[in-house]
N, C-alpha and C positions, 0 to 999 in steps of 0.2 A: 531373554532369549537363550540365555548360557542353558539354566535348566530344561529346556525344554528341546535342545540338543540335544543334551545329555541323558535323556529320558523317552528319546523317538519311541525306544522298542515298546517299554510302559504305554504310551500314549496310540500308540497302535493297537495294543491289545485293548485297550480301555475305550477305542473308536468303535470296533467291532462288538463288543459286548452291550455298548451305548446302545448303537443304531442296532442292533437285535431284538433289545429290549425295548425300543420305541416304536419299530417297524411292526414287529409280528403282535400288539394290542391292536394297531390300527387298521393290520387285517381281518380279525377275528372280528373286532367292532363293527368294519363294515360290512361281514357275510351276516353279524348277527341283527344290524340296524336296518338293514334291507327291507327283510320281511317286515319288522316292527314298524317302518316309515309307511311302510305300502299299508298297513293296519291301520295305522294311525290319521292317515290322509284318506279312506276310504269309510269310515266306521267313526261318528262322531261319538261316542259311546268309548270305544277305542284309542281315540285320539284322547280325550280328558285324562286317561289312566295311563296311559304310556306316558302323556308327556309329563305329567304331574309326579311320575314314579322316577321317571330320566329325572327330571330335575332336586327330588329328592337325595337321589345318588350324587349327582354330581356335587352337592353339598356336605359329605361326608368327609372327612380330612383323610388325604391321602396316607400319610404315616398309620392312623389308626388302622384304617382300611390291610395294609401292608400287616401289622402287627397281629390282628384278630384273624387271617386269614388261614394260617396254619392249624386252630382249634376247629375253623370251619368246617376244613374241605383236609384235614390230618397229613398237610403236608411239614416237612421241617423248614424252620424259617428259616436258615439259607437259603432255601430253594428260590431259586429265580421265576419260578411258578406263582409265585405271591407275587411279585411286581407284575409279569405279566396279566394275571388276570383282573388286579386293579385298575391298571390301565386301558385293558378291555372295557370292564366295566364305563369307566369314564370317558372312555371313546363312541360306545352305544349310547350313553348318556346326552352325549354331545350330538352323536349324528341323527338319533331320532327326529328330532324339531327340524334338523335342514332336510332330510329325505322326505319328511311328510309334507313341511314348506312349498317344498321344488315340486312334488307330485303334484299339491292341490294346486301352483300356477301351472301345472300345464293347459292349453287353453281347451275347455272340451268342444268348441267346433273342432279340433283335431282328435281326439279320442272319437269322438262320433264319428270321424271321415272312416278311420281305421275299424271302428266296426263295422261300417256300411259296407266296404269292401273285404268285410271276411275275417279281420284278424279276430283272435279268440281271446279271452281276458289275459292268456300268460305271454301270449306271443304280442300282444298289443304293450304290454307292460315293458317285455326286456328289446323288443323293435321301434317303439315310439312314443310311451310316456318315458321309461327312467334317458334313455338317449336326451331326450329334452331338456331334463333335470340335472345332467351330471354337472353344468356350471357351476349349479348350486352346492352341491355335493360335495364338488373339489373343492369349492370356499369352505367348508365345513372339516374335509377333511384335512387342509393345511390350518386350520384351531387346530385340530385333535391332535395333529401331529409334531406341531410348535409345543403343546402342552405337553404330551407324550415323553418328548426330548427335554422338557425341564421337570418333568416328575421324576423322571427317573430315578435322576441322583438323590430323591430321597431313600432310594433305596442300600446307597451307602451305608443310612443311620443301622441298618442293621446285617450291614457285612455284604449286599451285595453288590457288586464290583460295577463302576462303571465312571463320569466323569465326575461323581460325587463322591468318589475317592479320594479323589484329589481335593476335595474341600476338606475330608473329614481329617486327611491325612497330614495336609499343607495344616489348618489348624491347629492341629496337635504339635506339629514340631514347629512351628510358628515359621512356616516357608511361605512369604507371600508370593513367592516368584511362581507354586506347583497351584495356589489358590487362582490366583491369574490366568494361568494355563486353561483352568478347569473351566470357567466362568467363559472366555475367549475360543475355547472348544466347544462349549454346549454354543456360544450365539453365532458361530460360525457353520456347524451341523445343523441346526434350528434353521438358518440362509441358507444352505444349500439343498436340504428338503425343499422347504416351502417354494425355491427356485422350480425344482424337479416337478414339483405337483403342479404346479402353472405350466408347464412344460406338457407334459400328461393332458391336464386337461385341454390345452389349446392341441393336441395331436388327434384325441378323441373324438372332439365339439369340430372340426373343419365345416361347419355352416355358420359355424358361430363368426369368421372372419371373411365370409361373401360380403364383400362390398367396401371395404375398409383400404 
């Protein structure tokens, strides 16, 4: 407890840089998984290649991923652009299979009601099928975002800043007390997400607790 007194300011800046680096993959993931779920649940052609290429990716090791990415796309590997778009990546990865899942149980006696009465495939989409589906979603999205917040600190191994700082750093000068911190901050952050997004989705979903 002494160190990690003695380190508030560190560990402040190290929460904000964390949750930056864990938040903003998991929003790109899900503007980018969207469309891709809606493809995938709609197009069994689509569905084989999406989910077959998501699940490719998400098997790729995150450090490598981090590592090759600057010869890819010419950015410098400090750049905190390489973590982000990894996590990206393995956040679409993830959410494909739960958006096209959640799409294809929506039950179509309700997609047929909603076109009977007029809605049009985009309005029927963002009004009454993904509304349906978000339960699912949000399950989906608290993985991505549990993972998100422990990939991170792989990003340490190659200088960028965040709770895996404190592992690379606590290792080297052999501080178990900054290793501790690091580990008890990531499953602490990792709880209070995954709190949030249950939160979220039971504020979203209010039909989902008619009756309870």
């Amino acid at each position: 407890m002494t160190w990690v007194f003695d380190h508030a300011g560190l560990l402040g800046d190290l929460t904000v840089t964390h949750v930056y680096l864990s938040v903003l993959p998991v929003v790109i993931g899900l503007i980018i998984a969207i469309p891709l779920g809606w493809a995938a649940s709609r197009w069994r052609a689509a569905r084989a290649v999406l989910l077959t290429v998501s699940g490719l990716l998400y098997t790729i090791p995150s450090l490598a991923l981090i590592v090759i990415l600057p010869a890819l796309i010419a950015t410098k590997t400090l750049d905190p652009a390489n973590v982000i778009i990894t996590l990206s990546v393995y956040t679409v990865a993830l959410l494909v299979r739960s958006i096209a899942d959640a799409l294809s149980a929506v039950p179509p006696t309700i997609v047929a009601a909603a076109t009977a009465i007029g809605y049009r495939p985009l309005r029927r989409f963002v009004g009454v099928e993904f509304p349906l589906a978000i339960p699912v979603v949000v399950a989906g999205l608290r993985v991505a975002m549990v993972s998100n917040i422990s990939l991170v600190s792989v990003g340490a191994l190659i200088g960028i800043a965040g709770y895996g700082q404190l592992f690379t750093e606590g290792f080297q000068r052999q501080i178990v007390a900054e290793i501790l911190a690091g580990i008890v901050a990531t499953l602490v952050l990792a709880l209070i997400a995954d709190v949030l997004l249950q939160l979220i989705g039971r504020l979203v979903t209010p039909w989902t607790r008619v009756g309870r």
